[in-house]
C-alpha positions, -999 to 999 in steps of 0.1 A, spaced: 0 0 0 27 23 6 41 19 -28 12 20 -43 5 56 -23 42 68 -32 29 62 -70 -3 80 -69 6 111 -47 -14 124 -16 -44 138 -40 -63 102 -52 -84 81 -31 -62 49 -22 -91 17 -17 -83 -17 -11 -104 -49 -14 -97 -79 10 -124 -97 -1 -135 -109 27 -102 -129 38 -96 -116 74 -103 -124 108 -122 -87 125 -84 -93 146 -66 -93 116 -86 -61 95 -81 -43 129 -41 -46 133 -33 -41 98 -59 -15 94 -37 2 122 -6 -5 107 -16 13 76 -31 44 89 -5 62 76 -6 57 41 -46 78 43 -64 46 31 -101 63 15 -117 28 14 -115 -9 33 -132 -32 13 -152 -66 27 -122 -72 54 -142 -100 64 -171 -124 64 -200 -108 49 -220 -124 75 -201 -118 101 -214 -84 114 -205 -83 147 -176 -89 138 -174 -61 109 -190 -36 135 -156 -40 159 -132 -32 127 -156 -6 121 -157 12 156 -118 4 161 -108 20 126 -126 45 130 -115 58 160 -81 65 148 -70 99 131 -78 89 100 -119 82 93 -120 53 66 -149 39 47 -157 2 55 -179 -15 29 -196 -45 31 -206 -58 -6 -244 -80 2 -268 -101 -8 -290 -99 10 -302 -69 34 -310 -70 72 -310 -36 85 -307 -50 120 -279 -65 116 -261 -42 88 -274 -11 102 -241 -1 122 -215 -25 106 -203 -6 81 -198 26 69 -209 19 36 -233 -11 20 -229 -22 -15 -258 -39 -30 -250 -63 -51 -276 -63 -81 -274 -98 -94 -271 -116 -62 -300 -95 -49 -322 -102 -74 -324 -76 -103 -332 -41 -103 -369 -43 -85 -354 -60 -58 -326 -35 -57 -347 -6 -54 -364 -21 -24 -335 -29 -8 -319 8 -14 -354 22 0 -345 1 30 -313 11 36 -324 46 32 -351 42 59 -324 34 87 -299 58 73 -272 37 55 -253 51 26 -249 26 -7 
């Protein structure tokens, strides 16, 4: 990451997808580790079912200097349980069910204030 921030200058938005092969332990420590190199955006760090789990990275990450986006990428929705996981939900419009069932989940989200 830090080579890849050396190449692209201070100015653009450095993301990174894990998809989804972490441990929360493991997001957390080298989500740390990296603070420095500004990353924008922490893609599916782990599990996409495991919320609780995504909920610690996202309180721990966030606390530092830095604020980064943590997305979850989803099939399907559970405000419940998604509500305060993340920072962002991405809605995945094949695995969701096409573009009806899309909007339905976006109006969800909407109603308990997520961002996708």
């Amino acid at each position: 990451m830090r080579v890849v921030r050396e190449a692209i200058g201070p100015d653009i938005k450095l993301m990174c997808d894990i998809n989804q092969r972490w441990r929360p332990e493991q997001a957390i420590d080298i989500g740390s580790r990296v603070e420095d190199v500004g990353l924008f955006w922490f893609e599916d760090v782990t599990t996409a079912d495991d919320y609780q789990g995504l909920a610690r990275v996202t309180a721990a990450l966030s606390d530092t200097g830095r604020r980064r986006r943590i997305s979850l990428g989803i099939e399907p929705f559970s405000p419940d349980d998604q509500a305060h996981s993340v920072d962002v939900i991405m809605i995945d419009l094949v695995r969701v069910g096409g573009v009806s069932q899309f909007m339905k989940v976006a109006g969800m989200a909407e109603a308990f204030n997520c961002r996708w």
